[in-house]
matplotlib code that plots the C-alpha trace (Angstrom):
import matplotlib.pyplot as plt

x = [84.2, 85.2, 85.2, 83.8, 83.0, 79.5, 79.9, 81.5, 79.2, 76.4, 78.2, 78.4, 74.9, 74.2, 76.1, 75.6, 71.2, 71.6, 69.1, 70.3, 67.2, 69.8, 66.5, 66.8, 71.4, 73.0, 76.4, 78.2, 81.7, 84.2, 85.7, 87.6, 84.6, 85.5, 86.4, 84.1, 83.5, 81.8, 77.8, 77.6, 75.2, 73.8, 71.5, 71.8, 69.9, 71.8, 72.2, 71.5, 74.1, 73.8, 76.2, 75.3, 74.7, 73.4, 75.2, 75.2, 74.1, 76.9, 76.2, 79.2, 79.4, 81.1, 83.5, 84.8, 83.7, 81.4, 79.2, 76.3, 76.3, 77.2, 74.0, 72.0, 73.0, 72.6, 68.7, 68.2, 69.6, 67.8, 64.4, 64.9, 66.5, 63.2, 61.5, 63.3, 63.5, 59.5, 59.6, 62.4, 59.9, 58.2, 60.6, 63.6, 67.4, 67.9, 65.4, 66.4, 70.1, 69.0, 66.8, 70.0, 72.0, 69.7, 68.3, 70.7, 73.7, 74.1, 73.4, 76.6, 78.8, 78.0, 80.4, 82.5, 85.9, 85.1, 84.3, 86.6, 88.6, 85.7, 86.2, 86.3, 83.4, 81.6, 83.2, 81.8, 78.4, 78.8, 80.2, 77.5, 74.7, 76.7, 76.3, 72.9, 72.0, 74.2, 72.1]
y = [82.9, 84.5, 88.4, 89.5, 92.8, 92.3, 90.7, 93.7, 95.7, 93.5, 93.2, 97.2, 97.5, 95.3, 97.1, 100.7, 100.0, 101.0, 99.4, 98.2, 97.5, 95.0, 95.0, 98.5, 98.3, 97.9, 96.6, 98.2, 96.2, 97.3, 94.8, 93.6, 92.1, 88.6, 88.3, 86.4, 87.7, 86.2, 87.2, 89.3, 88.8, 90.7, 89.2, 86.8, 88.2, 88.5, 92.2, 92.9, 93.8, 97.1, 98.6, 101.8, 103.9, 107.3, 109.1, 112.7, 113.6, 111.9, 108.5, 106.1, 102.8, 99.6, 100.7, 103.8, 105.1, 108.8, 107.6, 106.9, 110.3, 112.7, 110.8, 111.8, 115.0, 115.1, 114.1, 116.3, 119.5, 118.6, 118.5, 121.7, 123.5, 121.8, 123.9, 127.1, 127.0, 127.1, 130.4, 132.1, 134.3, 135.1, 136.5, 138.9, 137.2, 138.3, 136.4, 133.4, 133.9, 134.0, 130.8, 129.1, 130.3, 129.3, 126.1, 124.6, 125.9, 124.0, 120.8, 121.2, 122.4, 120.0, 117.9, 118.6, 118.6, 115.1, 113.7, 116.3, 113.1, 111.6, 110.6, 112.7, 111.8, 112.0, 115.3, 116.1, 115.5, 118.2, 120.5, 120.2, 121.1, 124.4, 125.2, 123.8, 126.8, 129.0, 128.9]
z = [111.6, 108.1, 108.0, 105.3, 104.8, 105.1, 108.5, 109.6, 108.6, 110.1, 113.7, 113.7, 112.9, 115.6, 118.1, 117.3, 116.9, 113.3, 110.5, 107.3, 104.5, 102.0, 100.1, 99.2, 99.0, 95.3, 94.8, 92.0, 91.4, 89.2, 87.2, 84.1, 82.1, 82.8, 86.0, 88.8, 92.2, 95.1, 95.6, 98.6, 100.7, 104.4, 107.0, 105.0, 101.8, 98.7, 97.7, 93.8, 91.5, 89.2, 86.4, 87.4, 89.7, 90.8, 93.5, 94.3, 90.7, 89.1, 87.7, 88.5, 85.8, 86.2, 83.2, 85.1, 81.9, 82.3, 79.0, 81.0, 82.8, 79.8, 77.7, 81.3, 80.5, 77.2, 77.4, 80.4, 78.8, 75.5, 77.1, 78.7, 75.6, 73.9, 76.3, 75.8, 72.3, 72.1, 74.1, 72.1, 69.4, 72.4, 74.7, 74.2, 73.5, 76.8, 78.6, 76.7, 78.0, 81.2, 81.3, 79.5, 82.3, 84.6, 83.3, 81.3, 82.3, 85.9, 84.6, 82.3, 84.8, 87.8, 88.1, 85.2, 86.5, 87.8, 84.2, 82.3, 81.2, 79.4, 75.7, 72.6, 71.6, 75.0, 74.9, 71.5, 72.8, 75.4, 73.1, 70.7, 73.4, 73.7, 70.0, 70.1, 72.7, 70.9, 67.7]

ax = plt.figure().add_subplot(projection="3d")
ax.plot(x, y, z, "-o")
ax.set_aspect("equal")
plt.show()
């Protein structure tokens, strides 16, 4: 018998009572572009394969690279800065601080020692949501 990860997996599940849905399990495999790997497969379904994925807020890509996430971010914060920005002649400076601080704010910082090595111009993109908010 050939021990494959998913075999182990499978015998523990078997063992412990536990219930894997491979229907609803993504493999994300980091790779050089063209390299092969093997299709894995558990109870003998193949699982599907995804660039990407989402995992505790932070979304992980094939590439290692943090594009993906800061352009998350970037579409998230500019929705709610949208959102702001219509309330601003209505409410003091110092309400709108505090919904940018409250709003806005978190989204930025989650995270960001994790993908403080992103690119310059991934970086640039952050950077430019601050000034954004700043004017």
């Amino acid at each position: 018998m050939i021990c494959t990860p998913c075999s182990i997996l499978s015998n523990w599940s078997n063992l412990w009572n536990v219930n894997f849905n491979p229907a609803k399990t993504k493999v994300l495999t980091i790779f050089k572009p063209h390299s092969s790997h093997p299709v894995l497969t558990f109870n003998n379904i193949n699982v599907s394969e995804t660039d990407s994925y989402k995992y505790l807020g932070l979304i992980f890509h094939r590439t290692l690279s943090w594009h993906h996430h800061i352009l998350s971010i970037k579409q998230k914060t500019t929705l709610r800065l949208n959102r702001i920005k219509q309330l601003s002649h209505l409410v003091p400076r110092k309400v709108f601080y505090a919904l940018y601080v409250s709003c806005v704010l978190p989204i930025l910082d989650y995270g960001n020692v994790i993908f403080a090595n992103c690119s310059t111009s991934d970086s640039s993109l952050l950077e430019n949501i601050h000034t954004k908010a700043a004017n």
